[in-house]
Every structure is written in C-alpha cells, then in structure tokens.
C-alpha positions in Angstrom: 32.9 -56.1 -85.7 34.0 -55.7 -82.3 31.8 -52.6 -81.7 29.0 -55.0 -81.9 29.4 -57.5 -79.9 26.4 -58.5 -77.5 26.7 -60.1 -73.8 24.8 -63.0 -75.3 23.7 -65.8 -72.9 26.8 -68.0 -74.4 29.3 -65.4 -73.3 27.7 -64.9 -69.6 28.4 -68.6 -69.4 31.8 -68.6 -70.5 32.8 -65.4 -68.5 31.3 -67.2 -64.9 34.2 -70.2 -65.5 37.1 -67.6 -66.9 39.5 -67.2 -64.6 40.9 -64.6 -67.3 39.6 -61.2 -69.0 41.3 -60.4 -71.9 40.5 -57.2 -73.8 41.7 -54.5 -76.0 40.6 -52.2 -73.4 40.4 -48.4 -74.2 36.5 -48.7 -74.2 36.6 -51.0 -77.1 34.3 -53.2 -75.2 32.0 -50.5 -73.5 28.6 -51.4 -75.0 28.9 -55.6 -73.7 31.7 -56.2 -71.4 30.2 -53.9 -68.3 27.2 -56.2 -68.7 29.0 -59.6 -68.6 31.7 -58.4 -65.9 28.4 -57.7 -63.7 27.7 -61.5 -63.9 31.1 -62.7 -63.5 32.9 -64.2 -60.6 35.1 -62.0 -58.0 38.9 -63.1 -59.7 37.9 -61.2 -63.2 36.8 -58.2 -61.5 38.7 -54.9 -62.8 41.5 -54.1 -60.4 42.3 -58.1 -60.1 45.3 -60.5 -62.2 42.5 -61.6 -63.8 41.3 -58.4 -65.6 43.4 -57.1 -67.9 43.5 -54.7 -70.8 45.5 -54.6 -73.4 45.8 -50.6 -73.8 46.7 -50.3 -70.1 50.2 -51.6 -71.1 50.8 -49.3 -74.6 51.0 -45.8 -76.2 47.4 -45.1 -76.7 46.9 -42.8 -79.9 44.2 -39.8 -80.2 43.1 -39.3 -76.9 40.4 -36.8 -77.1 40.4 -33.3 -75.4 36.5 -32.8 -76.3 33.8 -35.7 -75.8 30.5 -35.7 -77.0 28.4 -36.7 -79.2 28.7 -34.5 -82.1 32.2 -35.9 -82.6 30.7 -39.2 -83.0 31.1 -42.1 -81.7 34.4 -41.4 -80.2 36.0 -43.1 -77.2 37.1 -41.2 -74.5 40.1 -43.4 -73.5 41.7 -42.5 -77.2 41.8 -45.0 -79.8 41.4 -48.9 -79.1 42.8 -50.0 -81.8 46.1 -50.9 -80.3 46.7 -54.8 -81.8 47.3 -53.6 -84.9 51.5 -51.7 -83.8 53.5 -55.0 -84.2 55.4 -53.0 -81.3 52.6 -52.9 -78.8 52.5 -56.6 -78.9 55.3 -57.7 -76.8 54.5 -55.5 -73.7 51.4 -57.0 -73.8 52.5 -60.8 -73.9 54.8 -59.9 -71.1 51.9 -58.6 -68.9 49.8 -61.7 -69.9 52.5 -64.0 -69.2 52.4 -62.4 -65.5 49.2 -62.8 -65.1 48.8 -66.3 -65.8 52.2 -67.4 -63.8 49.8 -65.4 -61.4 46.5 -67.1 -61.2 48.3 -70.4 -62.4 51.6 -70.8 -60.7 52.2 -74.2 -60.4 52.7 -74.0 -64.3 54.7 -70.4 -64.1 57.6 -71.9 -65.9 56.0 -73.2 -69.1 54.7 -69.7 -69.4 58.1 -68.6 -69.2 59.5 -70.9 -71.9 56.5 -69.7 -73.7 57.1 -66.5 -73.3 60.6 -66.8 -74.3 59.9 -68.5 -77.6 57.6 -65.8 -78.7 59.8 -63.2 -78.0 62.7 -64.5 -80.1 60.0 -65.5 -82.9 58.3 -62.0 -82.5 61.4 -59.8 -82.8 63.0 -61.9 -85.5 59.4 -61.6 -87.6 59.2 -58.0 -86.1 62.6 -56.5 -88.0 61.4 -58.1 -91.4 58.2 -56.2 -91.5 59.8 -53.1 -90.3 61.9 -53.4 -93.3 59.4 -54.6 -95.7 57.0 -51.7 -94.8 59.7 -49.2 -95.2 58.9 -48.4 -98.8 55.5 -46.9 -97.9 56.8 -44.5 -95.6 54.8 -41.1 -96.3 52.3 -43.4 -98.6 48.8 -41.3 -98.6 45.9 -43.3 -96.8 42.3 -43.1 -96.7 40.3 -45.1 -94.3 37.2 -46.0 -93.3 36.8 -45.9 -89.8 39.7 -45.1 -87.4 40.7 -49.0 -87.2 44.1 -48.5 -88.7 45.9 -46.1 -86.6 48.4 -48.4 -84.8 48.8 -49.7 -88.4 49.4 -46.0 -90.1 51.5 -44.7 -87.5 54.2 -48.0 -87.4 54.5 -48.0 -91.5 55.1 -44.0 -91.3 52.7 -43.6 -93.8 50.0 -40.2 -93.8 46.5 -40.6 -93.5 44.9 -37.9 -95.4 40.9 -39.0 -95.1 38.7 -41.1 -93.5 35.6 -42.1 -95.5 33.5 -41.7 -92.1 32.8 -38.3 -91.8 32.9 -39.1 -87.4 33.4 -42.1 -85.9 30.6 -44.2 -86.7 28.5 -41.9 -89.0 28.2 -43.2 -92.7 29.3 -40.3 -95.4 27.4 -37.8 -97.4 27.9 -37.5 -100.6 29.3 -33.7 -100.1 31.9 -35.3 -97.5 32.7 -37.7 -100.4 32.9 -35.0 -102.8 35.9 -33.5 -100.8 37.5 -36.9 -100.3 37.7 -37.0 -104.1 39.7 -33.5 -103.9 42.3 -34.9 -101.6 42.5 -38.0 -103.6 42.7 -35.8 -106.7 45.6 -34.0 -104.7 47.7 -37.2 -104.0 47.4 -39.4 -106.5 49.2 -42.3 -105.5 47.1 -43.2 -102.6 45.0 -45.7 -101.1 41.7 -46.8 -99.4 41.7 -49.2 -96.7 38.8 -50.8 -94.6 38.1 -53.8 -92.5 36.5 -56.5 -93.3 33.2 -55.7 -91.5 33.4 -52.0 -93.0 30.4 -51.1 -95.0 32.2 -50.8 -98.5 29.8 -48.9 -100.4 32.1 -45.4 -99.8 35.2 -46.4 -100.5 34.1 -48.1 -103.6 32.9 -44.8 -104.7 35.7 -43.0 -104.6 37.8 -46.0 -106.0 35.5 -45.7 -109.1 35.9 -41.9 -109.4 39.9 -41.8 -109.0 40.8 -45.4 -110.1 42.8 -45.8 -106.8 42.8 -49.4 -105.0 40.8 -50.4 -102.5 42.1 -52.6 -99.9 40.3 -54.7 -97.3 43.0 -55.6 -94.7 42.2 -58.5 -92.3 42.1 -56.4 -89.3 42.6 -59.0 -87.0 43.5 -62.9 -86.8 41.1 -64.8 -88.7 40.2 -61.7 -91.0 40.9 -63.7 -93.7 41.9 -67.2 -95.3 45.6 -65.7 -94.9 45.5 -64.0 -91.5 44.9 -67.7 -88.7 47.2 -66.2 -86.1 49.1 -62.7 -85.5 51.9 -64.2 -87.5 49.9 -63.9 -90.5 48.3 -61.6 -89.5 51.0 -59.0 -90.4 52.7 -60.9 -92.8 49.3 -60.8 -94.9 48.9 -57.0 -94.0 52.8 -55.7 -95.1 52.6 -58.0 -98.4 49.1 -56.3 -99.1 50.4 -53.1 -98.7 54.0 -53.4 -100.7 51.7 -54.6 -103.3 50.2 -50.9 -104.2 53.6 -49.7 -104.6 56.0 -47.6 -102.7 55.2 -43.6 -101.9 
C-alpha cells in the first residue's frame, strides 16, 4: 500500500547513493518521502534533474477546492493515482529519459534508443487496449478507495460509489446500506479494489446483489500476471472485458 510506506533505515540508505527520485508525486509520498529527502544528498533535492514526479508531467484528476480533515484523508495536490491512464505514461518516460541523459550523459544515447523502443512498443500495446476496453464504456463502477481514477476515466466507464465513505475511513453499515440502492439501481455493475484494500465491504455488497468483485493488480507486481506495466494493463483490460460489456 503505498500510503504506508515507512522511511525505514534500508530506504535512508538507498536514497543517500540515488542519484534519482522517482515518485508518483501528487502527495502520494507525503507521510515518508519528506523524511528520507531530509537525509539525502544535494542532486535529489526537489527543484534538481534528480527529483522528479511523476504528476508534475500529467492531467491530475480531482483537485480539491476544500481541504480538511472531515473530507478525509484527501490530498490536496488532487488525486495521485496517475500510473494507472495508459496515456499518462509516455509523457512521463519522456521526462525520465531527460533526466537521466541529464545526470548520465555520457550514456544519453542508449537512453534515446531506449526511449525509442518503448515508444513504438507503448503506442502499438496502447491502441489495442483502447479498443479492447471500448465495450465497457459507461459500465457502472464501485470502488474502494479512489485508486482507480486514471483507470475509470481512460475506459469511459461511470463510477457510481466508493465503498469508503472518505478517503481512508472504513464504511458503516448505513453508507453500505445506500451503496446496495445504487447497486440495486444499476444492475450490471461492478466492485473493484486493490490488492491491499481491506475486502470485507465490498464483499458485502457482492453477497447482497450477486455483482462481481474484482481485485485489480493496481500496479506492477500486483499479481502473478501483472511483472511489468505491459502486463500490467494487459491483466487489467482482460479482467475487466471479462464482466461483460455495459
């Protein structure tokens, strides 16, 4: 769960020789990358080639008008979830490929040819899902926590719930209650959740209203299926075409 990583003594280590941050940025990493940044040498320092978020460089969805803390555990830098828009993951590679023909120039041309590569590999992969995932345009979603964004707003499809009543807050059984209305309401929907989600909610509601439950991989090596961003989406479209059009 990558709200819960700690700035263990491992990491501190491993951030004083990096001569490269990479995050998702959009206070994703508020609660343990402050800490280890603190301990980490001058060319990783925000502001430098060697810092470098991933949301600086993409549409960033639900940016907040109102923080605090009875809207949960929001962040105020709109949703970090950005990895998971097949789209946002070229601008990014080209920023990165910058940066490291920056802080390693002599080798600035493999990282070219690199670059290159994944491009034409990305785009070709890129058009297959788009037309894979066309099917579940408008398909009704319920979610757990606010992971799947990036995810919902690519395929088209509508989210029409979250099992977390706020970011972060686990569900009462009256917020549950109204999920099963909206369920009730669009019956060919689904429930989707990360693997870290606490799954106790969503299998609930799948046992009131028979509707499937899916645990997506979230991320590279979220399951047996998902060892690079490749599979990654490959494992998430066929996942989803598996429950059926809208």
């Amino acid at each position: 769960n990558p709200h819960f990583i700690r700035a263990r003594p491992s990491l501190i280590a491993k951030i004083r020789k990096a001569d490269l941050v990479f995050c998702s940025g959009g206070g994703l990493e508020v609660g343990w990358l402050p800490v280890l940044i603190q301990r980490a040498n001058q060319s990783v320092q925000p502001g430098t080639p060697g810092y470098l978020m991933a949301s600086d460089f993409v549409p960033v969805l639900e940016i907040p008008t109102v923080v605090d803390r009875s809207h949960g555990d929001i962040h105020p830098e709109g949703n970090p979830h950005v990895h998971l828009n097949p789209e946002n993951i070229l601008p990014v590679a080209i920023e990165l490929q910058k940066r490291l023909a920056s802080i390693d120039s002599s080798n600035s041309e493999y990282y070219g040819k690199q670059l290159e590569a994944f491009t034409k590999k990305w785009n070709t992969s890129l058009k297959k899902w788009t037309a894979d995932i066309a099917a579940l345009e408008n398909k009704p979603v319920i979610v757990h926590h606010k992971s799947f964004s990036y995810l919902i707003d690519w395929a088209n499809m509508n989210e029409i719930g979250a099992i977390e009543p706020k970011p972060g807050l686990p569900p009462t059984i009256h917020h549950l209650k109204s999920l099963l209305s909206k369920v009730k309401e669009h019956p060919n929907s689904i429930i989707i959740m990360s693997p870290y989600d606490t799954p106790k909610g969503a299998k609930w509601l799948s046992n009131k209203t028979g509707q499937p439950v899916l645990t997506l991989p979230y991320t590279v090596d979220g399951d047996e299926n998902s060892k690079d961003l490749f599979q990654l989406f490959s494992q998430t479209v066929k996942m989803l075409k598996s429950t059926g059009g809208a």
